[in-house]
C-alpha atoms as one frame of an Amber mdcrd trajectory, in Angstrom:
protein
  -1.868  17.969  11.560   0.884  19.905   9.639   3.554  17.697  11.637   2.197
  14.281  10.283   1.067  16.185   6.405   4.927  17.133   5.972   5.743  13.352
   7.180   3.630  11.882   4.223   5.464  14.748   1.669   8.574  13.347   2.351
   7.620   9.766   2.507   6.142  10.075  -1.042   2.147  10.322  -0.106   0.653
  13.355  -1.938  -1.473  14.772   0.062  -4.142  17.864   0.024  -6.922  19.437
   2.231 -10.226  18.071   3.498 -12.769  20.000   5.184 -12.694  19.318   8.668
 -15.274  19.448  11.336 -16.364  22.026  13.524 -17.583  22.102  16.840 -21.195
  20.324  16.604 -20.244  17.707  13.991 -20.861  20.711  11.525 -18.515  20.688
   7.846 -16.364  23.548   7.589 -17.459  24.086   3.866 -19.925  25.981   2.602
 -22.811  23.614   2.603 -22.150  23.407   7.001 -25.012  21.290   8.645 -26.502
  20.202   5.310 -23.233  18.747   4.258 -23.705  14.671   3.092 -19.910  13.951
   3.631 -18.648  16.159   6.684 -15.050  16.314   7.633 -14.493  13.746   4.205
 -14.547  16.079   0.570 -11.643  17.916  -0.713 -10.647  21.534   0.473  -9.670
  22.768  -2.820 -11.194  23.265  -6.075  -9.749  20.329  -7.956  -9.578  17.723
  -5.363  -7.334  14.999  -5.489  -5.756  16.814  -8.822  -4.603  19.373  -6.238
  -2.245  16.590  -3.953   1.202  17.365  -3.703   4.599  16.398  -2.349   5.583
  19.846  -2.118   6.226  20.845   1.989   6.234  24.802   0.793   2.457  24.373
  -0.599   1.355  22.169   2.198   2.609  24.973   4.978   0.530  27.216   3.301
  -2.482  25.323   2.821  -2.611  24.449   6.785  -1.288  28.209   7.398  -5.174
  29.421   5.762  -6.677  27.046   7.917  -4.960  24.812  10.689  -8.167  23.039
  11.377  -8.479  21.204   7.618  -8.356  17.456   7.383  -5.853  15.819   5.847
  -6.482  13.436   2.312  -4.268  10.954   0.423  -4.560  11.320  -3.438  -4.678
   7.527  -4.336  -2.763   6.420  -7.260   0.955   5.783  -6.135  -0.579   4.365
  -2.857  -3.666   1.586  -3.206  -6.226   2.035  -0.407  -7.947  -1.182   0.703
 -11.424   0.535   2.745 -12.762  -1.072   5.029 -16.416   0.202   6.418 -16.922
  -0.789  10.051 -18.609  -4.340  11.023 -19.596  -5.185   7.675 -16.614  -4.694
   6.028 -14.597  -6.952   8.595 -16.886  -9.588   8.147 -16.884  -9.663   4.439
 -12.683  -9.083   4.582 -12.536 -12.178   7.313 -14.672 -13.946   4.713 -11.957
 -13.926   1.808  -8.613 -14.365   4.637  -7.077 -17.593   4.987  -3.762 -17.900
   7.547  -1.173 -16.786   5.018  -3.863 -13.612   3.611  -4.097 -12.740   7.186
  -0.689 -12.650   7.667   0.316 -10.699   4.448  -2.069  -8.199   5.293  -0.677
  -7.882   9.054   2.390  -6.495   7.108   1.533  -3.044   5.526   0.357   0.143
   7.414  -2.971   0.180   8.251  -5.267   3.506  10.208  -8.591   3.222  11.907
 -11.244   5.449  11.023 -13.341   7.772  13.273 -16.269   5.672  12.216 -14.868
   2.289  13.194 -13.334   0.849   9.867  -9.867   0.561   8.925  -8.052   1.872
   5.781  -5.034  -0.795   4.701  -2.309   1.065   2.200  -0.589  -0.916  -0.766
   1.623  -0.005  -3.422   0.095   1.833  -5.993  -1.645  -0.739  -8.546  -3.511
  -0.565 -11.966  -6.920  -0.731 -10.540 -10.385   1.408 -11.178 -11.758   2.890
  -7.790 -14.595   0.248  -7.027 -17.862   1.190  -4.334 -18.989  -2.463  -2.788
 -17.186  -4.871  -4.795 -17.803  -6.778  -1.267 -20.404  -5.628   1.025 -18.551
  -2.909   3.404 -15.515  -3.155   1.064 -13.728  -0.657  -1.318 -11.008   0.264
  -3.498  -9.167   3.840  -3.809  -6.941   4.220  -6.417  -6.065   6.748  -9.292
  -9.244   9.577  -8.737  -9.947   8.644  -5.474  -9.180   9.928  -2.175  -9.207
   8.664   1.787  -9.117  10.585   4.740  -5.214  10.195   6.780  -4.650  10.515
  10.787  -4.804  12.374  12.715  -7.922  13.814  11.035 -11.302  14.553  12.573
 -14.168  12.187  12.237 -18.112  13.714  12.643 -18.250  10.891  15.274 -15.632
  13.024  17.290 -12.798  10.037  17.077  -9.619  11.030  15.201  -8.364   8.544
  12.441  -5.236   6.756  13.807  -2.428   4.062  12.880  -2.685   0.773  14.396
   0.312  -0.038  11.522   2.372   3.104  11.627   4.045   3.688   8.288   6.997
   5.077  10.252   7.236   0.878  11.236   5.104  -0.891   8.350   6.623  -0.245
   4.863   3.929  -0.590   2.240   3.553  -3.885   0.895   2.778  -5.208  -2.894
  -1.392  -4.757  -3.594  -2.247  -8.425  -3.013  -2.823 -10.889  -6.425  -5.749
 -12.548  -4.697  -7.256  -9.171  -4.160  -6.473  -7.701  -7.767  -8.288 -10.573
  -9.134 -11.028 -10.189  -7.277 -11.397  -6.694  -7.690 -10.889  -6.973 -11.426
 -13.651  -9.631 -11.800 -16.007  -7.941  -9.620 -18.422  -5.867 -11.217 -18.980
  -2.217  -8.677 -21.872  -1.474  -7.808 -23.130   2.064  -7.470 -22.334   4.519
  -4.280 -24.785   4.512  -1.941 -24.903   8.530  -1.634 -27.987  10.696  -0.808
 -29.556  12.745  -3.496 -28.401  16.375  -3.788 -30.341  19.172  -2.909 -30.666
  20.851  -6.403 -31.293  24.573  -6.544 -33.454  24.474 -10.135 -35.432  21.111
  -9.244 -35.422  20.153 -12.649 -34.377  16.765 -11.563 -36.836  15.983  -8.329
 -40.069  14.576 -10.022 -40.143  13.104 -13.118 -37.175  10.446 -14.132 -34.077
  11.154 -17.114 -35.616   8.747 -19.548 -32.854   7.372 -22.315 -32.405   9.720
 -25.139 -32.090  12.877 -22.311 -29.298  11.087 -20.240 -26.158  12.414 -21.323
 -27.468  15.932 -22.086 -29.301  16.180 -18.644 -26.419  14.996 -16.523 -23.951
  16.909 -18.532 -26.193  19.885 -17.831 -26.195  19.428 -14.452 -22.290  18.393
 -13.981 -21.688  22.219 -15.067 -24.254  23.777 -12.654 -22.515  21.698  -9.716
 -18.914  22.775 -11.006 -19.918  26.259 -11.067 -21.404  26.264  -7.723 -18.187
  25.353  -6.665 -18.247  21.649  -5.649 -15.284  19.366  -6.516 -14.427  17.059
  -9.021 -15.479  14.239  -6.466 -18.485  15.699  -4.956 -19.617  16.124  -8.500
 -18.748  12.210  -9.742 -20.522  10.941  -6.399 -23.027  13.037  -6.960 -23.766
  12.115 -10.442 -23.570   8.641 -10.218 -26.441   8.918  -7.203 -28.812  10.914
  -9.784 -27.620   8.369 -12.326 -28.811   5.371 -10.396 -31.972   7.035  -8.780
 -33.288   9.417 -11.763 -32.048   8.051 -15.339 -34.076   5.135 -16.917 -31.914
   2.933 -17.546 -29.275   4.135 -15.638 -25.803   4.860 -17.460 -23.029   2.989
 -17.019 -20.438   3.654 -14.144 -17.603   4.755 -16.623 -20.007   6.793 -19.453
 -20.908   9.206 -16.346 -16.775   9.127 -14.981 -16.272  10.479 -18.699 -18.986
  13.285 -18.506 -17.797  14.313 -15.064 -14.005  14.406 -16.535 -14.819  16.186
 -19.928 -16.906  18.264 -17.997 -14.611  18.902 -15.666 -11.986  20.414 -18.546
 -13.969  23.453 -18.502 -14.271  24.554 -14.781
């Protein structure tokens, strides 16, 4: 793992550490069996704000722990993701010949749980959850898991498209305008367990939504989760709990202001 993480600090792909699975498709973090994203969240306290392109920090990182997963911060490098049969099917959907070809061009990994993650130049683009069915965008805030990491399914993530061979290509126009005309739809991500249950029975009705999930943003910061298991997590309560739910970006602001503070 440390072999291929100082490979993407030299090549210009900031990267940081992942909780990786143990033995038993169990999370390494604290949360273990009853973890909702095992082997996928961010190893250190401020995520994706923690990625570097430093060789001295990533030595040490994978010196604490040699079994951690490996994460690209997405920003300088566009992620095109790709979620197993579904995803094809809706990506075959919008290829013609010369989109097929294009996209033959740039490195591309396959993930432990049978998708594929294609890498782009970086591009001015918001992270988008099912802007196609099976298909999403990773760019500045988000994060993807990198080979030769550990899936729960017990498959590593691998190149098909080695970046050693495939130089990253321009993010593709078609694709930027359909991403940018696409409204995203929410994550599909299981309700948190939440210690004070203040949250489990009755809904956030409209005049208690910002103070309730700003409330709760600080609780999950100080329990120690990261600035992405918080934002996933909020945006599931959002959707489920608060009547009418917020919009994507009003939560994204409470989970950065928020954020500030921890």
């Amino acid at each position: 793992m440390l072999r291929w993480a100082l490979w993407f600090t030299r090549n210009g792909w900031p990267v940081f550490p992942a909780h990786g699975v143990q033995e038993g498709a169990v999370c390494t973090c604290r949360q273990g069996p009853e973890c909702s994203s095992i082997g996928k969240h961010p190893a250190t306290r401020r995520g994706w704000k923690d990625a570097t392109l430093d060789p001295e920090q990533v030595k040490a990182w994978f010196a604490d722990n040699p079994n951690y997963n490996l994460a690209l911060a997405c920003g300088s490098i566009t992620v095109l993701d790709v979620d197993g049969e579904k995803g094809r099917q809706s990506l075959e959907e919008l290829l013609d010949n010369d989109r097929a070809t294009y996209l033959r061009k740039t490195p591309r990994a396959r993930t432990g749980g049978g998708g594929w993650h294609l890498f782009f130049q970086g591009v001015e683009v918001k992270n988008l959850v099912g802007f196609k069915p099976g298909l999403d965008i990773r760019s500045q805030g988000g994060h993807v898991i990198l080979p030769p990491s550990l899936h729960v399914s017990g498959k590593r993530y691998a190149f098909d498209r080695c970046p050693t061979k495939f130089k990253l290509q321009k993010f593709p126009q078609w694709l930027h305008k359909i991403v940018t005309e696409e409204k995203p739809r929410a994550p599909s991500v299981p309700m948190p367990a939440i210690e004070s249950g203040n949250f489990d029975d009755l809904p956030i009705i409209d005049e208690y939504r910002n103070n309730a999930l700003s409330s709760l943003c600080g609780r999950l910061f100080k329990r120690g989760h990261t600035v992405d298991e918080v934002s996933a997590m909020l945006l599931a309560i959002n959707e489920n709990k608060c009547r009418p739910p917020l919009g994507r970006t009003e939560v994204e602001k409470i989970v950065w202001s928020i954020s500030r503070y921890h």
